[in-house]
TORZA-12234 format. One record per residue (C-alpha): x, y, z; residue number from 1. Coordinates in nm, 3 decimals, m for minus. Last residue first. Example, Ala and Ser with C-alpha at 12.3 -4.5 7.8 and 13.67 -1.06 7.14 Angstrom:
REM TORZA-12234
<pt><X>1.367</X><Y>m0.106</Y><Z>0.714</Z><num>2</num></pt>
<pt><X>1.230</X><Y>m0.450</Y><Z>0.780</Z><num>1</num></pt>
END
This chain:
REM TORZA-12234
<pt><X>m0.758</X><Y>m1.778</Y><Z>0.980</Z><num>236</num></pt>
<pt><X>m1.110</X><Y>m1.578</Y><Z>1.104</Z><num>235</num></pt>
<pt><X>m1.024</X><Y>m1.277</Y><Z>1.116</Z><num>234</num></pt>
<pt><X>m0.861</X><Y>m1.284</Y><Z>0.802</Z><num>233</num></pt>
<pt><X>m1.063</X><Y>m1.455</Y><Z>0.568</Z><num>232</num></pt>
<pt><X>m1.341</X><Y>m1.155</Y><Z>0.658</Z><num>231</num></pt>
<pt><X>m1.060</X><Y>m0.926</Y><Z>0.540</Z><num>230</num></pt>
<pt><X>m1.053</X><Y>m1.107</Y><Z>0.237</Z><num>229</num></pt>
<pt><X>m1.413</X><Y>m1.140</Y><Z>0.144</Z><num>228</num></pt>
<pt><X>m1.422</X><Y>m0.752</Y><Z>0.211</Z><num>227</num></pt>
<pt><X>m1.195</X><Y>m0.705</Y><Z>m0.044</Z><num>226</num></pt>
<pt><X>m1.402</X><Y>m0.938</Y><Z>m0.282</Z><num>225</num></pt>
<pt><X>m1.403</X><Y>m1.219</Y><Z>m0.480</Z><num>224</num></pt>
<pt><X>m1.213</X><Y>m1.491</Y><Z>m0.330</Z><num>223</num></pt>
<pt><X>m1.044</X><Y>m1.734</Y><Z>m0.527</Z><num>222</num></pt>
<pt><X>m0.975</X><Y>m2.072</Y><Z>m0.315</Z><num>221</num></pt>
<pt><X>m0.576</X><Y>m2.140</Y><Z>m0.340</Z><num>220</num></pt>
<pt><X>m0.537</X><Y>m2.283</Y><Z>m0.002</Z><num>219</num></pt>
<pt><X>m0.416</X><Y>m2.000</Y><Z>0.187</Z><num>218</num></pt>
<pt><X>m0.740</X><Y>m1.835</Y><Z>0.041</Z><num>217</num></pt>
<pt><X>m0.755</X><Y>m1.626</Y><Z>m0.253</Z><num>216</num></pt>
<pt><X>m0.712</X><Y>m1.310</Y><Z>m0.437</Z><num>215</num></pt>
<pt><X>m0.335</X><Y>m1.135</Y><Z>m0.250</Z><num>214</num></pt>
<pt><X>m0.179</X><Y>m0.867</Y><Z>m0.276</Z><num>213</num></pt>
<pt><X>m0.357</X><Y>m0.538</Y><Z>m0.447</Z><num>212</num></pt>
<pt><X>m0.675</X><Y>m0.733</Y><Z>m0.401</Z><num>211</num></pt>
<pt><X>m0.613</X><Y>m0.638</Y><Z>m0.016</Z><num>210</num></pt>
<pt><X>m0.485</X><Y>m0.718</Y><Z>0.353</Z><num>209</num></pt>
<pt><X>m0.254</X><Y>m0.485</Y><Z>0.514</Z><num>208</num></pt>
<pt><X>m0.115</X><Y>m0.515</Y><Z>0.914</Z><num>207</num></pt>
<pt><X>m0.046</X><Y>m0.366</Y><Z>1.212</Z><num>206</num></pt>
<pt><X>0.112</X><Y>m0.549</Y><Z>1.510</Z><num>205</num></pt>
<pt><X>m0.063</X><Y>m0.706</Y><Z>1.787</Z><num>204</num></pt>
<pt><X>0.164</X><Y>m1.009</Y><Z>1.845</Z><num>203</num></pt>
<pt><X>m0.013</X><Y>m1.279</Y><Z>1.720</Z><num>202</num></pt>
<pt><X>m0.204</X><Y>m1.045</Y><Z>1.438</Z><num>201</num></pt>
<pt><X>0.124</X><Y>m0.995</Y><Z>1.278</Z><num>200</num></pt>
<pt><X>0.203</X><Y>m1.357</Y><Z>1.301</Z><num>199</num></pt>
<pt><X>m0.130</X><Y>m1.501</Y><Z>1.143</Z><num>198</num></pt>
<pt><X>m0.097</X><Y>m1.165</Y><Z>0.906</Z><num>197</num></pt>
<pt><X>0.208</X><Y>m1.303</Y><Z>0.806</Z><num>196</num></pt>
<pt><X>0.101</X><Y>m1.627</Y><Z>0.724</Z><num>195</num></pt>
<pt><X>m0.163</X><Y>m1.532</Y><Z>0.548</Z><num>194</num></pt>
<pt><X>0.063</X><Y>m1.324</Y><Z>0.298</Z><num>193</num></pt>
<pt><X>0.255</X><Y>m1.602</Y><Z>0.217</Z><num>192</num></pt>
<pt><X>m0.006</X><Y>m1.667</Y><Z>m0.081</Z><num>191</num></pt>
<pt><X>0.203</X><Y>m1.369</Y><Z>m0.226</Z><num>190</num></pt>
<pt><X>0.233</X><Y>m0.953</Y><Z>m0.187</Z><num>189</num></pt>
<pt><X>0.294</X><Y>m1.026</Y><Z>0.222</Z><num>188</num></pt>
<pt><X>0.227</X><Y>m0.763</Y><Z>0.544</Z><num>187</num></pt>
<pt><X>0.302</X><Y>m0.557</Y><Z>0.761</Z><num>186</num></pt>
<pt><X>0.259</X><Y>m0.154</Y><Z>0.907</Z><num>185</num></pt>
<pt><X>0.448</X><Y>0.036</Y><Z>1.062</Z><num>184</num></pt>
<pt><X>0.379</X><Y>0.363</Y><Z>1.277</Z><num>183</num></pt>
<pt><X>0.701</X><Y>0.550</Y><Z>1.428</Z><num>182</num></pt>
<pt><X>0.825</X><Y>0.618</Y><Z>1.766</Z><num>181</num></pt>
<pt><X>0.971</X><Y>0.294</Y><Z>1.793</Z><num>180</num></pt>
<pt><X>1.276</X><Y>0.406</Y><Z>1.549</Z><num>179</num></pt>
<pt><X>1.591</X><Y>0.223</Y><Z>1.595</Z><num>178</num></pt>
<pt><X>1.432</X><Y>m0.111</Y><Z>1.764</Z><num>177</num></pt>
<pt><X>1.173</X><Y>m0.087</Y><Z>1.480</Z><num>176</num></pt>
<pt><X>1.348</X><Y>m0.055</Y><Z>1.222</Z><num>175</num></pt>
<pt><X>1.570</X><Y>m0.365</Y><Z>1.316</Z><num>174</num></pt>
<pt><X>1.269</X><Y>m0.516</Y><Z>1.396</Z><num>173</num></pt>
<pt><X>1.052</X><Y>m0.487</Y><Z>1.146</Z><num>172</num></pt>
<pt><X>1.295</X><Y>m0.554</Y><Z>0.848</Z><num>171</num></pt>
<pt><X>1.365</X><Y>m0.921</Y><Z>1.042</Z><num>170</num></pt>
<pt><X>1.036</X><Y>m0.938</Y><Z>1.121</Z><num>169</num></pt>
<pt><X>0.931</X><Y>m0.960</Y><Z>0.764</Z><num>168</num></pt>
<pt><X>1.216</X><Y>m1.173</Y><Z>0.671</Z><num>167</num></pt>
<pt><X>1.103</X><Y>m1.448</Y><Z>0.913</Z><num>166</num></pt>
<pt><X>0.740</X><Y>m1.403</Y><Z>0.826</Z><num>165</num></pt>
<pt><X>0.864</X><Y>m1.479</Y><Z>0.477</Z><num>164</num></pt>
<pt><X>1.087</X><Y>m1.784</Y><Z>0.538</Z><num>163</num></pt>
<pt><X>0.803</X><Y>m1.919</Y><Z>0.775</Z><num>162</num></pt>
<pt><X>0.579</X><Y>m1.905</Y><Z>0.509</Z><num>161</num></pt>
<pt><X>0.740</X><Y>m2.106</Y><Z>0.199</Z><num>160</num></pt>
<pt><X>0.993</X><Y>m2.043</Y><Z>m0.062</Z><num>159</num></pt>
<pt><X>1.001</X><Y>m1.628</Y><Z>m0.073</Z><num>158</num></pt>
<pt><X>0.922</X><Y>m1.426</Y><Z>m0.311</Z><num>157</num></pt>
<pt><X>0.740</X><Y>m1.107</Y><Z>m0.102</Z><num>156</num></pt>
<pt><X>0.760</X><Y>m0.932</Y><Z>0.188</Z><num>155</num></pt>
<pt><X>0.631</X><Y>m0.571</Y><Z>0.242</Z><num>154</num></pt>
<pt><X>0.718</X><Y>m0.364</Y><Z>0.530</Z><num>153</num></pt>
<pt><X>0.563</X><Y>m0.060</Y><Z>0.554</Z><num>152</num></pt>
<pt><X>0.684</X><Y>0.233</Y><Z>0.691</Z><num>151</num></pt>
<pt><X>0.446</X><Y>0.605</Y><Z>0.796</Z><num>150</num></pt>
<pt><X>0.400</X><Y>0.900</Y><Z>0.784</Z><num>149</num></pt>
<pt><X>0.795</X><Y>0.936</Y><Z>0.739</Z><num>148</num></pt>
<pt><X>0.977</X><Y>1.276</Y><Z>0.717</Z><num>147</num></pt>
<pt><X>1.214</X><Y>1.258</Y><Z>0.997</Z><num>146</num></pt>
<pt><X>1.284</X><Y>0.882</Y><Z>0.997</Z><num>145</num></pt>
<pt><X>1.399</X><Y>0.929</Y><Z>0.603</Z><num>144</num></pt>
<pt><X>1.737</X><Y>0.959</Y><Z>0.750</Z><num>143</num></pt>
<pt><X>1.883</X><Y>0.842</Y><Z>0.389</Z><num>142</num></pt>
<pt><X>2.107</X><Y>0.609</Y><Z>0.609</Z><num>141</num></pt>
<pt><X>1.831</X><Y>0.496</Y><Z>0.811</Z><num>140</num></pt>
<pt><X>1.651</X><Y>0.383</Y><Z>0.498</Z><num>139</num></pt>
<pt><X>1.900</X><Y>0.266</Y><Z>0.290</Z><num>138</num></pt>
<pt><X>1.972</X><Y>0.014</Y><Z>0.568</Z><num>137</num></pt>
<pt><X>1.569</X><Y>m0.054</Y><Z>0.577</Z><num>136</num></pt>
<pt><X>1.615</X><Y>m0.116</Y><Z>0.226</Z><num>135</num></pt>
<pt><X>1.892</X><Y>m0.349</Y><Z>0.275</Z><num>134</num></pt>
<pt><X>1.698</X><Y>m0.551</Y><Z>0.508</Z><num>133</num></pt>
<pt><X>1.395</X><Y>m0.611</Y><Z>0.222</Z><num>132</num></pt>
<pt><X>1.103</X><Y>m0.495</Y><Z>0.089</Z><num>131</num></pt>
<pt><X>1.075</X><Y>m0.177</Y><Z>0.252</Z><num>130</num></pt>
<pt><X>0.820</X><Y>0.075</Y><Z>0.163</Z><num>129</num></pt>
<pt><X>0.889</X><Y>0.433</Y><Z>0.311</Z><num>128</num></pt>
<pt><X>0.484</X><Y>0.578</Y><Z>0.326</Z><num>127</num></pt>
<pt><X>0.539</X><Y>0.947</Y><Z>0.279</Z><num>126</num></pt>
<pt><X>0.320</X><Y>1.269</Y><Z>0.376</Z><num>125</num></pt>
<pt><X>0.283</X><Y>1.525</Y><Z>0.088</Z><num>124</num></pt>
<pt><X>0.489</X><Y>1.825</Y><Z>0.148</Z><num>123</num></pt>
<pt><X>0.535</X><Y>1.958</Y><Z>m0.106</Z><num>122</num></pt>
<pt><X>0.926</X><Y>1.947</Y><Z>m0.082</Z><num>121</num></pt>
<pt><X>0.921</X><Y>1.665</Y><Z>0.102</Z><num>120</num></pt>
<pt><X>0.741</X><Y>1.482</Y><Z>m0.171</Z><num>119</num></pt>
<pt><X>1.070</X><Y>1.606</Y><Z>m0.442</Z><num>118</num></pt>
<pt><X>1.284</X><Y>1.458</Y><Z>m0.203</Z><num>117</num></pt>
<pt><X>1.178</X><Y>1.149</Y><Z>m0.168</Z><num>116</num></pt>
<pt><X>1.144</X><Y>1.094</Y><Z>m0.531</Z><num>115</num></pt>
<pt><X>1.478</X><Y>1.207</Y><Z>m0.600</Z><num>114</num></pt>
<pt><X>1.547</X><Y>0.934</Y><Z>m0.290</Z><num>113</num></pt>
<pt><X>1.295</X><Y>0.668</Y><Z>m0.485</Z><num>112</num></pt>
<pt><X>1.507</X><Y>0.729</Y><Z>m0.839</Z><num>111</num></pt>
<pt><X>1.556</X><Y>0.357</Y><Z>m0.922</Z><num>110</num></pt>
<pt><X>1.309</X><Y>0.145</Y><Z>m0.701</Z><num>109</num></pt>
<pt><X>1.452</X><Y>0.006</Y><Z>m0.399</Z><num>108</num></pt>
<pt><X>1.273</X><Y>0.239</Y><Z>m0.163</Z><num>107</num></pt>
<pt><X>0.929</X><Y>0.206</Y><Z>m0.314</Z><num>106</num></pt>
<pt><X>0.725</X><Y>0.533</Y><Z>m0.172</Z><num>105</num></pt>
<pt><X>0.365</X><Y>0.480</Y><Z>m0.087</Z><num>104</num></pt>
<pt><X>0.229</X><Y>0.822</Y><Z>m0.106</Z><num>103</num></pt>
<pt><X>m0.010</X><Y>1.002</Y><Z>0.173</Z><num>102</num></pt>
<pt><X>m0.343</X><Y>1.162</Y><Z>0.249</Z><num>101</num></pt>
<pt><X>m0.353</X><Y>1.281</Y><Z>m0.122</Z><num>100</num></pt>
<pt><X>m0.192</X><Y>1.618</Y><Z>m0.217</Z><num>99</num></pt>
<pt><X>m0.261</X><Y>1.896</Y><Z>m0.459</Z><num>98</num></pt>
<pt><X>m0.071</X><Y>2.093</Y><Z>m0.705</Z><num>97</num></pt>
<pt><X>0.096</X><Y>1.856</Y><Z>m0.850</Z><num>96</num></pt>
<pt><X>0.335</X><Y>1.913</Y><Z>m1.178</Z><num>95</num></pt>
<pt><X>0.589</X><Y>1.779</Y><Z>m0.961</Z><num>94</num></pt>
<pt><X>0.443</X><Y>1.422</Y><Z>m0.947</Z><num>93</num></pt>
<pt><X>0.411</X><Y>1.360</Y><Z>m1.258</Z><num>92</num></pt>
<pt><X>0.714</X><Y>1.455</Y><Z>m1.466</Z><num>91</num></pt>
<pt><X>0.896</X><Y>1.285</Y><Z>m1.134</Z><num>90</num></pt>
<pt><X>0.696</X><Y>0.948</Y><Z>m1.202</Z><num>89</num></pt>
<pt><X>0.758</X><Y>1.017</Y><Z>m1.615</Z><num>88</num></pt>
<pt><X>1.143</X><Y>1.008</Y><Z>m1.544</Z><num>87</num></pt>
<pt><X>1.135</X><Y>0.732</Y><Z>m1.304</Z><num>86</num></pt>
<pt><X>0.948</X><Y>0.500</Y><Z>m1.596</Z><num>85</num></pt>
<pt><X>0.597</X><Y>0.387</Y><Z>m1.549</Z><num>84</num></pt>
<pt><X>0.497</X><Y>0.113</Y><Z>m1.792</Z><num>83</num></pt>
<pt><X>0.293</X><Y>m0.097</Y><Z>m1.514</Z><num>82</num></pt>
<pt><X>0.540</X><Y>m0.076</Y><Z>m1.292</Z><num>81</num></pt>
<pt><X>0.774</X><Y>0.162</Y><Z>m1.119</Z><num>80</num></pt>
<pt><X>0.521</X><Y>0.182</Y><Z>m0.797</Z><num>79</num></pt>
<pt><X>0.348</X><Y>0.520</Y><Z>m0.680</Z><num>78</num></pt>
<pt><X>0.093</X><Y>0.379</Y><Z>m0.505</Z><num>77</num></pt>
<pt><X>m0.219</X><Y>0.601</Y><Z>m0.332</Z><num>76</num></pt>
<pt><X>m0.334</X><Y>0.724</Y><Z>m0.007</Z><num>75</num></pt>
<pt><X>m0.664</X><Y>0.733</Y><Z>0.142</Z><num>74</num></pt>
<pt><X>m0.773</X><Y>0.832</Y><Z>0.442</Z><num>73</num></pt>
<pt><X>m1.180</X><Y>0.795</Y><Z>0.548</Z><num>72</num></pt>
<pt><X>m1.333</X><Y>0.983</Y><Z>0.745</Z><num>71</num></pt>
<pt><X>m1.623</X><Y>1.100</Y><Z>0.576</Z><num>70</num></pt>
<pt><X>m1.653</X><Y>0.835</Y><Z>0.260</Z><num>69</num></pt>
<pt><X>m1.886</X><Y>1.084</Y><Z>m0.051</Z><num>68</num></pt>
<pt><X>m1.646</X><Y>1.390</Y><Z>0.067</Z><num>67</num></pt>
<pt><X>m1.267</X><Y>1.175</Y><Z>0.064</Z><num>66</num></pt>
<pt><X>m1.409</X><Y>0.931</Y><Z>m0.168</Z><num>65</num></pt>
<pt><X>m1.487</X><Y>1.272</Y><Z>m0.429</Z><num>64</num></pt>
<pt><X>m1.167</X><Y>1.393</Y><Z>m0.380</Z><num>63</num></pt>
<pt><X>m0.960</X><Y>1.072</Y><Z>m0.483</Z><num>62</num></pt>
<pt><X>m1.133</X><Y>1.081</Y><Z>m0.824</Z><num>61</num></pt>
<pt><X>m1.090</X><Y>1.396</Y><Z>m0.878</Z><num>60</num></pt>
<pt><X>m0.742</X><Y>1.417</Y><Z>m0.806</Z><num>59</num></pt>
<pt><X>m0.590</X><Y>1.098</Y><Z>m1.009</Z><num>58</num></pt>
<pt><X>m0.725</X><Y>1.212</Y><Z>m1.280</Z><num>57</num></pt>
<pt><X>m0.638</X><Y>1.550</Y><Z>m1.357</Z><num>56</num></pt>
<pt><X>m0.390</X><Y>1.442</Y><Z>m1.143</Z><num>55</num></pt>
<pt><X>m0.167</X><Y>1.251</Y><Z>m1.344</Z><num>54</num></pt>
<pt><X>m0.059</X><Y>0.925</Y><Z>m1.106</Z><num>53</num></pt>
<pt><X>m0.221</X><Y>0.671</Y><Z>m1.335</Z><num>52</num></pt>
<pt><X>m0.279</X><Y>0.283</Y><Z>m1.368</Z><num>51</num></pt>
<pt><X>m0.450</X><Y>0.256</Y><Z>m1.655</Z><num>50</num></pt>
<pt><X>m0.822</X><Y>0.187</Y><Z>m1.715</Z><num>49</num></pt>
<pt><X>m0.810</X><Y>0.360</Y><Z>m2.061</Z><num>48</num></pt>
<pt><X>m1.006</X><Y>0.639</Y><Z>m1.870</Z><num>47</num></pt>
<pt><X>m0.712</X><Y>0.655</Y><Z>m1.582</Z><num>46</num></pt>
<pt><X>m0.758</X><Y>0.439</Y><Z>m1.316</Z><num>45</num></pt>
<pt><X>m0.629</X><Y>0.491</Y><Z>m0.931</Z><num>44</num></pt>
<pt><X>m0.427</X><Y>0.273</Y><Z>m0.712</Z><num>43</num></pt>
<pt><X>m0.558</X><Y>0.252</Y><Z>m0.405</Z><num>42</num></pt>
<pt><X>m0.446</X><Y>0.255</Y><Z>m0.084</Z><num>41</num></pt>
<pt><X>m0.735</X><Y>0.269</Y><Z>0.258</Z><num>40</num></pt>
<pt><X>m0.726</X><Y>0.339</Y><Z>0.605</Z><num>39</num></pt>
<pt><X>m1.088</X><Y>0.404</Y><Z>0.781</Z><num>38</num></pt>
<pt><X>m1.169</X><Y>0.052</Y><Z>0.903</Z><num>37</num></pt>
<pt><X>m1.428</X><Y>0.047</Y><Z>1.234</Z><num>36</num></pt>
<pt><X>m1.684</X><Y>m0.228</Y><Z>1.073</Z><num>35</num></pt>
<pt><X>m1.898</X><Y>0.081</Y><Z>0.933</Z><num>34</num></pt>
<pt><X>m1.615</X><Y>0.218</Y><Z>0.729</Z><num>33</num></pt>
<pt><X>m1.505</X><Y>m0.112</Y><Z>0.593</Z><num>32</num></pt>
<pt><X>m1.823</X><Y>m0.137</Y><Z>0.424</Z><num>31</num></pt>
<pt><X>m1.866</X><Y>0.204</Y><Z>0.315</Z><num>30</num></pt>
<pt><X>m1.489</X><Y>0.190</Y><Z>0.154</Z><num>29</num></pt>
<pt><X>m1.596</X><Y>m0.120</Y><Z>m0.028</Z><num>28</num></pt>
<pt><X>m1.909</X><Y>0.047</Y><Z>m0.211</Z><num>27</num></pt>
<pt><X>m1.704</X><Y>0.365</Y><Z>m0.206</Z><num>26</num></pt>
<pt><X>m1.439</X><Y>0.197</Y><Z>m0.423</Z><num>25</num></pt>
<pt><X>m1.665</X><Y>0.000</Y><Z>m0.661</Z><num>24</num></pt>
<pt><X>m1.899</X><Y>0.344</Y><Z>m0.748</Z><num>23</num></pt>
<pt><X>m1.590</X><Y>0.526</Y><Z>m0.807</Z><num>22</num></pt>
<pt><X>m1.414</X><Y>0.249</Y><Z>m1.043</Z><num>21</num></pt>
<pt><X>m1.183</X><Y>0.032</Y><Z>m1.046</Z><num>20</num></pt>
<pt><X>m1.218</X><Y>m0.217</Y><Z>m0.788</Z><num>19</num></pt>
<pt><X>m1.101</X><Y>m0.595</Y><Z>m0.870</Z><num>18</num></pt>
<pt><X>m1.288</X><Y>m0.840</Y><Z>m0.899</Z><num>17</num></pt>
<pt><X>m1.259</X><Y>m0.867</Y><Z>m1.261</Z><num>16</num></pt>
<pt><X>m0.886</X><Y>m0.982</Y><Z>m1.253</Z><num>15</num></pt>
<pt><X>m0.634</X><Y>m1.002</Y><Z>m1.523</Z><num>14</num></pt>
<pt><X>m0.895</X><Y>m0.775</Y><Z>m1.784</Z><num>13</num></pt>
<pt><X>m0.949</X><Y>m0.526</Y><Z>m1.449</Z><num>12</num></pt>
<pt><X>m0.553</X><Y>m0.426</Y><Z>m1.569</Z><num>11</num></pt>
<pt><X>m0.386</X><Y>m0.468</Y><Z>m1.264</Z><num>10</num></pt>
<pt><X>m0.213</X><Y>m0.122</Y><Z>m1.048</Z><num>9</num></pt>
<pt><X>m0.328</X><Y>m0.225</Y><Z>m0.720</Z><num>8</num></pt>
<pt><X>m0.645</X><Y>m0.265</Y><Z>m0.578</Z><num>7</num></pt>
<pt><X>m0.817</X><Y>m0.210</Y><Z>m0.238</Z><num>6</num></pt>
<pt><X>m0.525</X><Y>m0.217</Y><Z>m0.043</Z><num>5</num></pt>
<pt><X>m0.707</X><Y>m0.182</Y><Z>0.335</Z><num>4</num></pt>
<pt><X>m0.481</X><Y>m0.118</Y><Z>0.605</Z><num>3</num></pt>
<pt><X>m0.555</X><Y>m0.256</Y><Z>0.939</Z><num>2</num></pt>
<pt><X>m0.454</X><Y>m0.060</Y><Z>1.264</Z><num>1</num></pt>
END
């Protein structure tokens, strides 16, 4: 399986290629459909252009993909950036009365068990983001096993791309050896990214590619697109 992370939680002003709109989503989303892709995260806009989780925004928005894009699941962020304080994610968050395909879930972030918690409770399905071996420590202790859609491993910062595949598996496989039963999914926020997709495509594991991590090459070269990514991809 290959996830598609369409945006992230940028301000268009950093980057104009990136999607932030209806009409750029499902543009993408058609694409991706028709060459056998149906995952999708995005990080939905406010009318300022902020990254939001309020769903009288947030809802609309993600309900109209779901009927103009048949088949298509989408799930959204739910990162402490941007402004977002742990207070004002939980104000959020429980005053929905809906529920997207699933939530990406930060484990090292300050509140993410509250957090946890609170999504079990309404049942909305949860994607356990671990960033590092600690988190996936966290992880089995907090027994989030038995209410995960899904894990992703996400490596980022470090000096070159062996050190970052290397920490990737690392998370993977400890996980992975104490929960097989479960989906994960890999990948890097940095230019290191290609290198673990090179790995995770070695081995037949899944992986992300997007505008949320990554805008260019492994040598630097912008590239404009989602799709122009993916395409990168295949073919490194």
């Amino acid at each position: 399986m290959i996830k598609i992370a369409l945006n992230g939680g940028k301000p268009k002003t950093e980057n104009p290629n990136l999607p932030t709109s209806f009409e750029e989503y499902k543009k993408e989303i058609d694409w991706f459909q028709a060459h056998g892709l149906h995952d999708f995260h995005i990080h939905f806009r406010d009318p300022e252009g902020q990254d939001t989780l309020l769903q009288k925004y947030v809802q609309p928005q993600w309900e109209a993909l779901k009927i103009a894009c048949p088949g298509c699941r989408i799930g959204i962020g739910s990162p402490l950036l941007f402004g977002r304080t742990h207070e004002k994610r939980m104000e959020e968050i429980s005053a929905w009365t809906w529920k997207p395909d699933y939530i990406s879930l930060n484990i090292p972030e300050e509140g993410s068990n509250e957090l946890a918690q609170l999504l079990i409770e309404k049942k909305v399905p949860v994607e356990y983001s671990c960033f590092t071996i600690d988190d996936a420590l966290v992880f089995e202790k907090q027994g989030y096993a038995d209410s995960t859609f899904r894990v992703l491993v996400e490596v980022s910062g470090e000096k070159d791309g062996q050190r970052t595949v290397d920490k990737a598996v690392q998370i993977y496989q400890y996980l992975h050896d104490r929960y097989p039963q479960l989906e994960y999914v890999i990948h890097g926020e940095d230019i290191y990214t290609w290198d673990v997709i090179q790995y995770a495509k070695a081995f037949h594991l899944n992986w992300r590619i997007g505008m949320e991590d990554i805008s260019c090459d492994e040598h630097g070269q912008e590239l404009t697109s989602n799709v122009a990514l993916y395409r990168h991809a295949l073919e490194i």
